[in-house]
N, C-alpha and C positions, 0 to 999 in steps of 0.2 A: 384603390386596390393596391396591397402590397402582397409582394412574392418573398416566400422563404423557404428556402431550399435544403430537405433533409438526407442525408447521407447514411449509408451503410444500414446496419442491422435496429429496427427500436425491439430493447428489450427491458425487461420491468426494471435492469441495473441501468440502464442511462434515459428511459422514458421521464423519469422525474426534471432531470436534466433539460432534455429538451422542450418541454411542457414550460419548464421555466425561463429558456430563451424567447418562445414562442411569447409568452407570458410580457417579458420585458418588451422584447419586440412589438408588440399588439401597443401596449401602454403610450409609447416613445412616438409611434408612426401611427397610431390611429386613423385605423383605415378603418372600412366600412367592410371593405370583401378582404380574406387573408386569403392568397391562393398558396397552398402548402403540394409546392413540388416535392414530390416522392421518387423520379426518378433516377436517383441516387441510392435508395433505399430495396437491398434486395431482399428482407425479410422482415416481418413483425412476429410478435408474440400476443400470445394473447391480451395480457395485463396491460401492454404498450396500446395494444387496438381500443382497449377501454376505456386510459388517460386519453385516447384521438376523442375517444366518444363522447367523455364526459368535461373537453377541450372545447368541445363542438356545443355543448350547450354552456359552459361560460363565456364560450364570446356571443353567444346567439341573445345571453343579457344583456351584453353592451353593446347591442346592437350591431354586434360582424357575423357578416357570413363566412363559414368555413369553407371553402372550395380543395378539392384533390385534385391532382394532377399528374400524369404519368407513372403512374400505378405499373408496375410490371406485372405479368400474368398470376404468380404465384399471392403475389400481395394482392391482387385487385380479386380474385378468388376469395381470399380469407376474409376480406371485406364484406362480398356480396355476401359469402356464407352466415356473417353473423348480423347480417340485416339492417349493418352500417350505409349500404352502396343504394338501398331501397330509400331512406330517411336521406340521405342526401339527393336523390332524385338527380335526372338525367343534368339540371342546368346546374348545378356543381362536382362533376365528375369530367374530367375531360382528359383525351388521352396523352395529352403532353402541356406543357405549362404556355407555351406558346398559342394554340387552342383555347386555352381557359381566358388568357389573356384577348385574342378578337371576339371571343363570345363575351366579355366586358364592352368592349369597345364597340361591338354591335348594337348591345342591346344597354349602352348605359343611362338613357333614357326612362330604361322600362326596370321597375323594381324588382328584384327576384324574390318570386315566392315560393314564402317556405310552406313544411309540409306544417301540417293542424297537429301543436304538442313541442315542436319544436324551438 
């Protein structure tokens, strides 16, 4: 599992940006689960929420899971509403990175399954 933590607003002028840190980051540390702390993060856009989306199934080729974490209200909304929060299912969603992090270490025995498509 590796932790990477995003800050401030993602909007379609620096989602490229960070897609591409993520990108490098993924590459360099080859984890298996990325848990992407968001509670730094107090707004997305829509076009940022669709690079998460379509983030979420290139690592899901190389075999990583994408995990959320500490979603503030307003973002964890935007989330649920575009049926990002549903396809990520309850065991990578968690409300703080700490959380994401013992539900790893609980269950790192047991593989998490993903949804069918994903």
């Amino acid at each position: 599992m590796s932790l990477f933590r995003g800050s401030k607003g993602y909007r379609i002028a620096n989602a490229q940006q960070v897609a591409d840190r993520i990108g490098g980051f993924v590459a360099e540390a080859k984890p298996s689960i990325l848990l992407l702390d968001l509670s730094g993060v107090f707004d997305i856009e829509y076009s940022a929420l669709q690079m998460m989306i379509e983030c979420d199934q290139r690592l899901a080729e190389q075999g990583v899971d994408l995990w959320l974490a500490g979603l503030n209200s307003d973002v964890l909304a935007y989330v649920r509403g575009s049926g990002f929060a549903d396809r990520l299912g309850r065991d990578r969603m968690f409300p703080t990175a700490g959380a994401g992090v013992r539900h790893h270490q609980d269950n790192a025995q047991a593989p998490i399954a993903r949804r069918p498509g994903t």
